[in-house]
C-alpha positions in Angstrom: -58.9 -1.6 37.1 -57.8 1.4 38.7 -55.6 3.3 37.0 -52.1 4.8 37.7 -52.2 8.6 39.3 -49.9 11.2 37.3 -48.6 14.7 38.0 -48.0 16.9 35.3 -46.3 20.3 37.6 -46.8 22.3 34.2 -48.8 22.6 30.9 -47.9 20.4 28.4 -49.0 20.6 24.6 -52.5 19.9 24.6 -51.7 16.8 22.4 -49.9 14.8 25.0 -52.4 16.6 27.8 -54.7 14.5 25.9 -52.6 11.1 25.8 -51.9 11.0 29.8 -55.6 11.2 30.5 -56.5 8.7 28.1 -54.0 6.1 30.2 -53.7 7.8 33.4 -56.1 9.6 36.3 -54.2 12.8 35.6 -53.6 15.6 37.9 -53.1 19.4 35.5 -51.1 22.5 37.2 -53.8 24.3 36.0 -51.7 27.4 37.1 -49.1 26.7 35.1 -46.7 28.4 37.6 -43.8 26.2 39.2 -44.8 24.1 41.7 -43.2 24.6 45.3 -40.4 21.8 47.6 -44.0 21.1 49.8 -46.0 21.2 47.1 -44.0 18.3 45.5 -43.5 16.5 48.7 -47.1 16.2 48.9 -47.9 14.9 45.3 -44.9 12.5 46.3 -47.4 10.6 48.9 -51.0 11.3 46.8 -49.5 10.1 43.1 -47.9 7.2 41.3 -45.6 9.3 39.4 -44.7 12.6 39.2 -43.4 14.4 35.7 -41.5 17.8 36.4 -39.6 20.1 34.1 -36.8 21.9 34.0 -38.6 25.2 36.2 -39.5 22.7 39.0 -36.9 22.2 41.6 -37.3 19.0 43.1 -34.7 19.3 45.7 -34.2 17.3 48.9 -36.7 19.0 50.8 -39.0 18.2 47.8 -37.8 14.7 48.2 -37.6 14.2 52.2 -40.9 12.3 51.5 -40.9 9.1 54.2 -43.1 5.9 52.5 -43.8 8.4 49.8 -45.9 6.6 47.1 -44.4 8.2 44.1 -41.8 5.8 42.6 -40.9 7.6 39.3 -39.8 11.1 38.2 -40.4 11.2 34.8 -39.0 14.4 33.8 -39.8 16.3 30.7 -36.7 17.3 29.1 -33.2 15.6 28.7 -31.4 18.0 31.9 -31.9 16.7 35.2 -29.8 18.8 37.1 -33.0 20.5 38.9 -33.5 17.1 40.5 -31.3 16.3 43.6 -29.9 12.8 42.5 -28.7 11.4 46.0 -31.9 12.2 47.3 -33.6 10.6 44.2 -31.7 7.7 45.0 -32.2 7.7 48.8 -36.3 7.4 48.1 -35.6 4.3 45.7 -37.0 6.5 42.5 -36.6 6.1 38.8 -35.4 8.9 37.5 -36.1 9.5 33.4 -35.2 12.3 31.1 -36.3 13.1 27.2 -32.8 12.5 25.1 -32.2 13.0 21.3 -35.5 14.4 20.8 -34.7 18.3 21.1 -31.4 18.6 19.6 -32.4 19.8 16.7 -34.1 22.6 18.0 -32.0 23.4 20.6 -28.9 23.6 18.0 -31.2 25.9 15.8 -31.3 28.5 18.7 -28.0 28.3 19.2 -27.0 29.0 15.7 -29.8 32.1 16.1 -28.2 33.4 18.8 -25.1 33.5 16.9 -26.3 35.0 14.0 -27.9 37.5 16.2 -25.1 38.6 18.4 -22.8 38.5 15.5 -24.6 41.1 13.3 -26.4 42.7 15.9 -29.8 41.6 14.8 -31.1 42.7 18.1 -30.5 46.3 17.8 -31.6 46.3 14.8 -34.7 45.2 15.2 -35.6 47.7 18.7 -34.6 50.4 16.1 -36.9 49.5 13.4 -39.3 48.9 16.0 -38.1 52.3 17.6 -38.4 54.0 15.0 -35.3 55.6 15.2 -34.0 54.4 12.0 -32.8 56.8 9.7 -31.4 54.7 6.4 -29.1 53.1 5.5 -25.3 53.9 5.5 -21.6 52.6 5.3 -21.0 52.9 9.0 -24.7 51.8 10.5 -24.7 49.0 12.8 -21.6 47.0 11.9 -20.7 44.0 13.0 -19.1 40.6 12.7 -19.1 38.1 9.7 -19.9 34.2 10.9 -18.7 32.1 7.8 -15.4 30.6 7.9 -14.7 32.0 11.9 -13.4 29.6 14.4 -16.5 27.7 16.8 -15.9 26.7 19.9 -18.0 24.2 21.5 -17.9 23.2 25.1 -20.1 19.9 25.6 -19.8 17.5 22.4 -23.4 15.7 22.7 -26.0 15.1 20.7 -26.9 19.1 21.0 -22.7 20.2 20.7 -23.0 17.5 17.4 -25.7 19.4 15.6 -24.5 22.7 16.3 -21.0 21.6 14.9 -23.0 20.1 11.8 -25.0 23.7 11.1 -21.4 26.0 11.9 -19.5 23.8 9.8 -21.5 22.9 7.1 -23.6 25.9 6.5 -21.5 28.2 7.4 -17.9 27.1 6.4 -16.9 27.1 10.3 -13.7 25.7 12.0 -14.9 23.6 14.8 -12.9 23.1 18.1 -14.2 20.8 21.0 -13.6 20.5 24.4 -15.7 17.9 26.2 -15.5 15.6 29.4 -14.3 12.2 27.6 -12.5 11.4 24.4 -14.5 12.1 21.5 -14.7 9.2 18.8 -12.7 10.1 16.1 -15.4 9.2 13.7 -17.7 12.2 15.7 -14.7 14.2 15.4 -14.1 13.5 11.7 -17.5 14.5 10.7 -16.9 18.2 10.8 -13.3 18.0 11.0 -13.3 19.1 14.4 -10.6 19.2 16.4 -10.5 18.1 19.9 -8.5 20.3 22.8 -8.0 19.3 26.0 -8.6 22.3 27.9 -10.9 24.7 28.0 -7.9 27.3 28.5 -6.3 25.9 25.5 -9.6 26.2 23.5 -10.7 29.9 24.1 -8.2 31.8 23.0 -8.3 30.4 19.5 -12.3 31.0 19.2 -14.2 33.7 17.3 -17.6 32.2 18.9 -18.0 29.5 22.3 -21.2 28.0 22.3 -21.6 26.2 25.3 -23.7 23.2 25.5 -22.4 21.1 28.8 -24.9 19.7 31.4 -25.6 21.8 34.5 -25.1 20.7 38.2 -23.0 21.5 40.6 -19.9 20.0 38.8 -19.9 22.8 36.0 -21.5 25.6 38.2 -19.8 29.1 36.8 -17.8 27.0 34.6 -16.8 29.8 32.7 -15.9 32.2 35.2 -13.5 35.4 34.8 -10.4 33.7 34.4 -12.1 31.8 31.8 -13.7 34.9 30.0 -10.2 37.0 30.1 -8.8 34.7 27.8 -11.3 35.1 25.1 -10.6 37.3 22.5 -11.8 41.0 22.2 -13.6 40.2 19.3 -15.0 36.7 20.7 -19.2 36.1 21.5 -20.4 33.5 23.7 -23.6 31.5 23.3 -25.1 29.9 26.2 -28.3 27.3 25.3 -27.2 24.6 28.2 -28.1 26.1 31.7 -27.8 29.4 33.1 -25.9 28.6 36.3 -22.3 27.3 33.8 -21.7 31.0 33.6 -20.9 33.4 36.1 -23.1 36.2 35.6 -21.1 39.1 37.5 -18.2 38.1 35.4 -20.1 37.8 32.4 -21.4 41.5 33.3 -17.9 43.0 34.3 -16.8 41.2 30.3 -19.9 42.8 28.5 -19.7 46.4 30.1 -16.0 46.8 29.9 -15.9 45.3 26.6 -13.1 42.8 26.8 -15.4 40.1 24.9 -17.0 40.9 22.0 -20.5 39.9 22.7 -22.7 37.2 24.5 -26.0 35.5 23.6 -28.5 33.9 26.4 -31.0 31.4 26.1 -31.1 30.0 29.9 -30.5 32.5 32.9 -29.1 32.2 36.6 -31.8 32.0 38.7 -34.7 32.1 35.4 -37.0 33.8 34.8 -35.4 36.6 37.2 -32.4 38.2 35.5 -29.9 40.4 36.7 -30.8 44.3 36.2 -27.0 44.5 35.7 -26.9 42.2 32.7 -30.5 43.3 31.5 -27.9 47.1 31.1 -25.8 45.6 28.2 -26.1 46.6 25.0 -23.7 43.8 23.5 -26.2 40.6 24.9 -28.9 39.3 22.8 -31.4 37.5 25.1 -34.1 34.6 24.5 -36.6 33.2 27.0 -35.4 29.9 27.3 -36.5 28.9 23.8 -34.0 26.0 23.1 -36.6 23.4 22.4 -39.8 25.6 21.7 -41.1 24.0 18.8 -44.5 22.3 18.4 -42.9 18.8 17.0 -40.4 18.8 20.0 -42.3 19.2 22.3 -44.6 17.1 21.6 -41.7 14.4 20.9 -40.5 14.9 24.3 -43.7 14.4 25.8 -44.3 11.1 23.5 -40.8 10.2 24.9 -42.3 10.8 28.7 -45.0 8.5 27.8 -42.7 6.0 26.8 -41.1 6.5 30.1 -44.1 5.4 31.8 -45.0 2.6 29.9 -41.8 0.4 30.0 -42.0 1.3 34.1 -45.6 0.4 35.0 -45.7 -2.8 32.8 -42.5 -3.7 34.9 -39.7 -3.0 32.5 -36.2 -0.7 33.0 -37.5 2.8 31.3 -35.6 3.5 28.1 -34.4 6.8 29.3 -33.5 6.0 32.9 -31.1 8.0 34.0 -31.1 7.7 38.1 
């Protein structure tokens, strides 16, 4: 029987690497670099399915694939925003992502970046590293106390949850939530969060935002300079969702001129090229995208790809289907 045709557009963990091939004729990115709109168009007419991540952009060019063969995206990681849904949907695909798996790990990030920002573990450490430190003293590399301080989280999902859970419980935090829809009380209850119903309302009373919404054109430089000026002085921001929800120049403009306190990055506008401008400030702690960069999630999301493909090729609705 011949069998299904896959492409994997990255590397995956050699574990699940190993899976696909045992079920599928399996096609490796041997490059590991992302995969171009044509070069995806093509695989759409050659393979059975084709499993991108969050660096490939499968856009409508990618997509404008007539007869293509390709019926599934199954996409390795729980944001989807990369993947232009109408024309998803114009093609007739089934669309999956990799939920619940990496919130764990993308909520411990989150909570490092915090820590980081807060008490300037980054400087720190290039001045070790420097070796420009000279001892300690009363003065040296001050900076702010986490426990008990105000959270804000923007996005209360399964990622905005577990953060909440870590601020609250492990560090004594006050949690305040903004999100889309009414939260269930019982979520709300569970840290004794409080839910606001604006993201204006929300900033001003927050020592640290940590944003965890979905990307997309709908919350595209969602916190923008309006949006920053109402922080506090003394406020950080944490961004682990997508680098696009923050508008970078304003960001900058906030950073250099000091009227936040701070800002931690995990996802970029336009990764992996940052802005020279934002590379320039002293008060940003930066990560390379490491949200969900542990061995056991990674592999879980890529078990959770497989599972994808199962339920679709023996005929059933994938778990995960989200388009």
């Amino acid at each position: 029987m011949e069998r299904h045709k896959v492409l994997v557009t990255r590397r995956w963990p050699a574990a699940i690497e190993a899976k696909l091939q045992e079920r599928y004729d399996v096609t490796l990115n041997e490059g590991d670099i992302p995969m171009s709109p044509s070069q995806i168009r093509d695989a759409l007419m050659t393979h059975d399915a084709i499993l991108p991540t969050v660096t490939d952009t499968v856009t409508e060019e990618a997509l404008s694939a007539p007869n293509a063969r390709c019926k599934i995206i199954a996409n390795y990681g729980v944001g989807y925003s990369h993947i232009c849904e109408a024309s998803a949907k114009a093609q007739g695909l089934v669309v999956t992502n990799t939920p619940d798996v990496l919130s764990d790990c993308t909520a411990d990030i989150a909570m490092t970046l915090m820590l980081m920002v807060a008490r300037r573990a980054g400087d720190g450490e290039r001045e070790v590293r420097g070796g420009a430190w000279t001892g300690w003293r009363p003065t040296h590399m001050v900076g702010r106390k986490v426990s008990g301080k105000t959270l804000g989280i923007i996005g209360y999902g399964r990622i905005g949850q577990e953060m909440a859970r870590r601020a609250h419980f492990g560090f004594g935090m006050e949690i305040l939530v903004h999100s889309r829809s009414q939260v269930d009380p019982d979520v709300l209850a569970h840290c004794n969060a409080e839910q606001v119903s604006s993201i204006e309302d929300l900033l001003p009373r927050c020592d640290f935002v940590s944003l965890h919404c979905p990307g997309g054109a709908a919350n595209r430089h969602l916190i923008n300079a309006d949006r920053l000026a109402l922080m506090k002085p003394s406020a950080y921001l944490i961004n682990t969702a997508r680098g696009g929800i923050i508008d970078e120049h304003a960001l900058i403009q906030a950073l250099t001129f000091d009227t936040i306190g701070g800002a931690a990055l995990d996802v970029f506008d336009g990764e992996p090229r940052i802005s020279p401008a934002l590379m320039e400030c002293d008060n940003l702690v930066m990560l390379p995208h490491l949200g969900s960069a542990s061995i056991e999630t990674r592999e879980a999301m890529g078990e959770r790809v497989l599972d994808n493909l199962q339920d679709f090729f023996s005929g059933q609705t994938p778990r995960d289907r989200v388009i």
